[in-house]
C-alpha positions in Angstrom: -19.3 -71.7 -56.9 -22.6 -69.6 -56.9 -25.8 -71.0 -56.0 -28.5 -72.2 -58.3 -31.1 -70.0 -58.4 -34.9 -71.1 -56.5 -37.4 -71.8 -58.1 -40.4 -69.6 -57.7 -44.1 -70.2 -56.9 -46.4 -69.7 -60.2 -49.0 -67.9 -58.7 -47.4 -65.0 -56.4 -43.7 -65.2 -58.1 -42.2 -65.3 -54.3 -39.0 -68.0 -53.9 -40.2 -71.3 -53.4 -39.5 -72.6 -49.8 -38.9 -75.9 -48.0 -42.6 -77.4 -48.8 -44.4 -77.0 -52.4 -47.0 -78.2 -53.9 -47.8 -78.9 -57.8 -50.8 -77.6 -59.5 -52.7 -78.9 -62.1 -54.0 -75.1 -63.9 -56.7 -77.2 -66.1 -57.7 -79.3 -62.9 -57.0 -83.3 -63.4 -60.6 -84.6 -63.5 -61.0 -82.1 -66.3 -58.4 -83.4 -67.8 -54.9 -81.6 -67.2 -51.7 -83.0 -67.3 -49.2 -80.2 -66.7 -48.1 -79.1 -63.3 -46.9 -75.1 -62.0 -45.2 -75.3 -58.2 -47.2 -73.6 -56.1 -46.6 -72.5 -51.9 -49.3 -74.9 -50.2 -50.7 -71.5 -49.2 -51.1 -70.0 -52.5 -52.3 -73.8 -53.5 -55.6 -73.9 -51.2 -56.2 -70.4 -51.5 -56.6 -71.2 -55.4 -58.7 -73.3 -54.7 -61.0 -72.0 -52.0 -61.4 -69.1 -54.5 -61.8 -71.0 -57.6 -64.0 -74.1 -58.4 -62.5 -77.5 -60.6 -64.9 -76.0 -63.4 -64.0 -72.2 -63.2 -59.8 -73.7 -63.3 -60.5 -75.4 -66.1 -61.9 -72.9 -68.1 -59.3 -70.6 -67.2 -56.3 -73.3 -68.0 -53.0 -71.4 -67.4 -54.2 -68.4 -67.7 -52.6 -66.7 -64.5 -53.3 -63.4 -65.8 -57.3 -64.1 -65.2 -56.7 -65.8 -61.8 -54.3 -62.6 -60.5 -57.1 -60.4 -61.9 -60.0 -61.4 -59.6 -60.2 -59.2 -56.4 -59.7 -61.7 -54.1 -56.9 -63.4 -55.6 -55.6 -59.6 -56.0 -56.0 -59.1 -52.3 -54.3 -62.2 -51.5 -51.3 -61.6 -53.8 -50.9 -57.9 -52.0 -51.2 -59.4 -48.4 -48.5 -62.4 -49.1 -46.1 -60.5 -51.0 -43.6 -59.7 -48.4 -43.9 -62.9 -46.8 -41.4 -65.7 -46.0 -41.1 -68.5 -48.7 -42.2 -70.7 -45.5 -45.2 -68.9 -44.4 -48.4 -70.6 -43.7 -51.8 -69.8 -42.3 -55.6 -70.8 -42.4 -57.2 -70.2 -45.6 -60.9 -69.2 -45.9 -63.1 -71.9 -47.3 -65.1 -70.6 -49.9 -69.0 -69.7 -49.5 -71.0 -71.4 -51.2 
């Protein structure tokens, strides 16, 4: 019997762990309806980055969010990381 295969998170394409979170690409009170399953860490740091109008412009675009330099750096710095892994996230300046 072989093993189904884990799902994987949306944004950094790592195995989904024990917790996960969905997120709404085009942000709910803009509107969206559909859902990607995210890590929680990947979740907040989406959205310390990235504001409910900037998301909704984007949509599901994940080519734009992976393209801005701090999502970039995020992606590098959580790549090898365990599915479980958690830690602060910066809140954004504003």
């Amino acid at each position: 019997m072989t093993e189904a295969p884990r799902p994987v998170c949306w944004l950094c394409s790592r195995p989904i762990g024990r917790r996960s979170e969905q997120h709404h690409p085009v942000p709910k009170s803009r509107g969206g309806r559909t859902t990607e399953e995210v890590h929680p860490i990947c979740h907040r740091t989406l959205h310390s980055t990235f504001s409910n109008s900037e998301l909704a412009r984007i949509g599901a675009d994940r080519g734009v969010i992976i393209a801005n330099p701090a999502m970039a750096r995020f992606l590098v710095w959580i790549a090898d990381k365990h599915p479980d892994f958690h830690a602060p996230t910066a809140r954004k300046k504003r």
